[in-house]
C-alpha positions in Angstrom: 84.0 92.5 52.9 84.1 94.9 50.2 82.2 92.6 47.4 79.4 91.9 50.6 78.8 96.1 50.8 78.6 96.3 47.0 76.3 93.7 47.1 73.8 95.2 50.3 74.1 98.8 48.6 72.7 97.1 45.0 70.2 95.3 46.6 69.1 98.8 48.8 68.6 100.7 45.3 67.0 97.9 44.0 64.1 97.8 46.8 64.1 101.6 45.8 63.4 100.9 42.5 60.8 98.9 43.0 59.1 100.5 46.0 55.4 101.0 44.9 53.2 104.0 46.1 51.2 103.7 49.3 47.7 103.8 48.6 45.0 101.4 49.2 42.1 100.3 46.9 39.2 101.8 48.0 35.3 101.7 47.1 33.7 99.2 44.9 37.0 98.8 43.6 38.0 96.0 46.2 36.1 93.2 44.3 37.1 90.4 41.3 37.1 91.1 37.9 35.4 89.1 34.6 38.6 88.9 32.3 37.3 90.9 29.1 34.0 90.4 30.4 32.0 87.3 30.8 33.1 85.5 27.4 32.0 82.0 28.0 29.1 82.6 25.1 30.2 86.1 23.6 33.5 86.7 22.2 35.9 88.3 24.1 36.2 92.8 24.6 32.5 92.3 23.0 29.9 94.7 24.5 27.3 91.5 25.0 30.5 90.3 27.7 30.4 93.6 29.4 26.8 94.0 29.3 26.6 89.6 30.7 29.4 90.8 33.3 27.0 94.2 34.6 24.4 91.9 34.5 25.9 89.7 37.1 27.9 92.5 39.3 30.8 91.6 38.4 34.1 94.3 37.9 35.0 94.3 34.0 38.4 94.3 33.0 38.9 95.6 29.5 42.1 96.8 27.3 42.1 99.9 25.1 44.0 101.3 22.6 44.1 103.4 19.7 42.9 103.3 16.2 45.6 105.1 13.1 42.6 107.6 13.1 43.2 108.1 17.3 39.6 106.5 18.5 40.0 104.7 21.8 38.7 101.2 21.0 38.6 97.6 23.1 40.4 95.0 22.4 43.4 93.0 23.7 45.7 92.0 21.2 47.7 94.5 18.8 47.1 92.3 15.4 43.6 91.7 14.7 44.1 88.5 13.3 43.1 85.5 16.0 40.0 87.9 16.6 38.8 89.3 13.9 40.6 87.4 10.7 42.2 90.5 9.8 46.3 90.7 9.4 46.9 94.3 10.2 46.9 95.7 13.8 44.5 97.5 15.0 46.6 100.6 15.1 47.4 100.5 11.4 43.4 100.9 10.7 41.5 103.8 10.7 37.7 103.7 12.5 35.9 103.5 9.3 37.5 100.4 8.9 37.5 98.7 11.9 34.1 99.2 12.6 33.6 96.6 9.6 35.1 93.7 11.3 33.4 91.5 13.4 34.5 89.5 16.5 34.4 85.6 15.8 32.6 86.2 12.5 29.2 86.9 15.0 27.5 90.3 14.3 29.6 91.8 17.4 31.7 94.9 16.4 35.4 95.6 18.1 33.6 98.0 20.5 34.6 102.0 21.4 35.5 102.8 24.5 32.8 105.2 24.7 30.3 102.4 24.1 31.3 100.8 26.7 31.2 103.3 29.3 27.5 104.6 27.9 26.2 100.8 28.5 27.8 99.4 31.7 26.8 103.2 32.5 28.1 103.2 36.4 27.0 100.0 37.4 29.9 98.3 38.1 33.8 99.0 38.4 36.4 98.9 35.8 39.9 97.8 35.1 41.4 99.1 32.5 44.0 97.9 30.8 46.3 100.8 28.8 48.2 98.9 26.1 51.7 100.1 24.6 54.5 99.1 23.0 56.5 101.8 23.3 57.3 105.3 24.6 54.5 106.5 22.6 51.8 107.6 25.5 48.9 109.5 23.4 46.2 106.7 24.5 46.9 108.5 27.9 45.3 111.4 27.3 42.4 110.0 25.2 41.2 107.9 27.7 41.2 110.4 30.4 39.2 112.5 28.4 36.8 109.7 28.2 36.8 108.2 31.6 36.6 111.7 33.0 33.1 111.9 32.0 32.4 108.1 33.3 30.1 108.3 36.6 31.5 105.3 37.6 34.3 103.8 39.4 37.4 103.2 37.4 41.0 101.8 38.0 43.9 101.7 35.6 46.7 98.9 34.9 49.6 98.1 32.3 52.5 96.9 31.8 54.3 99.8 30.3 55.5 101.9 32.8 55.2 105.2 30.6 51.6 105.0 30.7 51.4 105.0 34.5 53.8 107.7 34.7 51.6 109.5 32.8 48.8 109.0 34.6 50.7 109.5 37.8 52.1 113.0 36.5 48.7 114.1 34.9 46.2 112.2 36.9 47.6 111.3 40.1 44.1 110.7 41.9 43.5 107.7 39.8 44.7 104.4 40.9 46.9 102.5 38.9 48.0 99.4 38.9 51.5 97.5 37.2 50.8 94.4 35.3 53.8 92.1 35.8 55.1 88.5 34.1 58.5 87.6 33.2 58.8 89.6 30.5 62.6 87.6 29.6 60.8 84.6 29.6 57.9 85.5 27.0 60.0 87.7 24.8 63.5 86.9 25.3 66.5 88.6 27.1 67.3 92.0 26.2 68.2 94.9 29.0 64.9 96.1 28.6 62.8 93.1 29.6 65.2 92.0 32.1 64.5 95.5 33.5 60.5 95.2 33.3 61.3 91.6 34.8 62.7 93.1 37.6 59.7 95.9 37.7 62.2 98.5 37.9 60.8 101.0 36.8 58.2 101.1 39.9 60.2 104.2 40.9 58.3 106.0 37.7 55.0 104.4 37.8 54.5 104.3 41.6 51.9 101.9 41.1 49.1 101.7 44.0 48.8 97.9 43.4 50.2 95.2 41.2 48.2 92.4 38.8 50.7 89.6 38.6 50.6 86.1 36.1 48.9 83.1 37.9 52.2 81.7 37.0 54.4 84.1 38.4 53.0 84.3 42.4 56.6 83.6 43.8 58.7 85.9 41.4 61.0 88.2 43.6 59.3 91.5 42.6 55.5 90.5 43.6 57.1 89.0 46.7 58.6 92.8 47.5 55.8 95.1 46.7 52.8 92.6 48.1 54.9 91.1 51.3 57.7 93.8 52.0 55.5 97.0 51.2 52.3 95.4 51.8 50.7 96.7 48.1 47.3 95.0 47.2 47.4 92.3 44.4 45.1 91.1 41.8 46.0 87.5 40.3 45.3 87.3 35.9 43.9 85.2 35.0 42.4 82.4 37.4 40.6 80.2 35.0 38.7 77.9 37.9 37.6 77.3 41.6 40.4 75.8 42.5 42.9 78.4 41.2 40.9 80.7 43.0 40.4 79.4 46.6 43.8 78.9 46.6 45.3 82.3 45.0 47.7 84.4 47.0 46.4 87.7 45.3 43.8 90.3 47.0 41.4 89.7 43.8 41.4 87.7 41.4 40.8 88.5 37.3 39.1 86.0 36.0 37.4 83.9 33.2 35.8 80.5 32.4 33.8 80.5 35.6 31.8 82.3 38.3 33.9 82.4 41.3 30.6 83.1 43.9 28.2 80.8 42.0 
């Protein structure tokens, strides 16, 4: 009896824990979103796969982060190799230097954030992605100051809960979103991951909707906060029709195909 009320009170603080916040999507924002833009001929975070991805109306999803030098630019991975050819990260060059790479070896720069705000220009919502690897939250504030001035309509997502926090401490009027996989399974068992696994640290973040793995629709956290507390769900990253007329998820971020063509 006493092991079965240990048990109920863990799994009451857990729910706790992972509780999400209560708002809804609202606006333009309730729509799909090209993964990096529409890449299928551009390379990837390129502005000619936002500008593809305007064209066609579609939401762009995007990830930033931050030069050495502190310039908000886009692009996904932290080593610049597989994109670019380079073997640093991006966060160990300064602008100057990253503005000489190109993406694929085409003439397509590793684009600013600024750029890409000044050429979608409004037309179409954004997701965006705030990357971090640790407790380190100074992109935070440097994309605010940017998407502050945006006269569009904007979302933000992650997977490190700091950077929501922030946002929900600094910007609370901004939606944000947690980005969830099994983190143990990807990078191996520490504390930590088995603690991001568990999206445990909802109770920080308060995230107004979760964007879970394709692979991951069943895991017990997205069943909680999409089934239990009813939070809105996007599904990354649905790579054809069939994945996408049969996802579970709200929206869908997606690539390789046009889900309403």
């Amino acid at each position: 009896m006493v092991i079965l009320i240990i048990l109920l009170i863990l799994a009451a603080i857990y729910v706790f824990l992972v509780k999400p916040g209560n708002r809804a999507l609202s606006g333009t924002a309730r729509r799909d979103y090209a993964h990096r833009g529409l890449h299928t001929d551009a390379p990837e975070n390129s502005l000619t796969a936002f500008r593809l991805a305007a064209k066609a109306g579609y939401g762009i999803e995007l990830d930033v982060q931050l030069s050495k030098d502190g310039e908000v630019y886009v692009f996904h991975d932290y080593s610049l190799e597989r994109m670019t050819g380079c073997k640093a990260k991006l966060s160990e060059l300064c602008s100057d230097e990253l503005d000489r790479l190109r993406l694929n070896g085409r003439e397509e720069q590793i684009p600013r954030l600024s750029q890409v705000l000044g050429l979608v220009g409004g037309r179409v919502p954004l997701l965006v992605e705030l990357k971090g690897e640790s407790t380190d939250v100074s992109l935070c504030p440097k994309v605010d100051a940017l998407l502050s001035g945006y006269r569009g309509e904007y979302i933000v997502e992650s997977f490190n809960p700091l950077l929501l926090y922030w946002y929900r401490r600094n910007r609370p009027e901004v939606l944000r979103g947690q980005l969830y996989t099994n983190v143990v399974k990807s990078n191996g068992f520490t504390p930590l991951n088995l603690l991001l696994t568990l999206m445990a640290f909802n109770f920080l973040a308060k995230p107004d909707f979760i964007a879970y793995d394709e692979k991951r629709p069943g895991a017990l956290p997205v069943l909680l906060t999409t089934r239990l507390f009813r939070r809105e769900s996007f599904v990354w990253t649905v790579r054809s029709r069939s994945e996408y007329e049969k996802r579970g998820a709200s929206f869908a971020i997606f690539e390789g195909f046009l889900p309403n063509k």
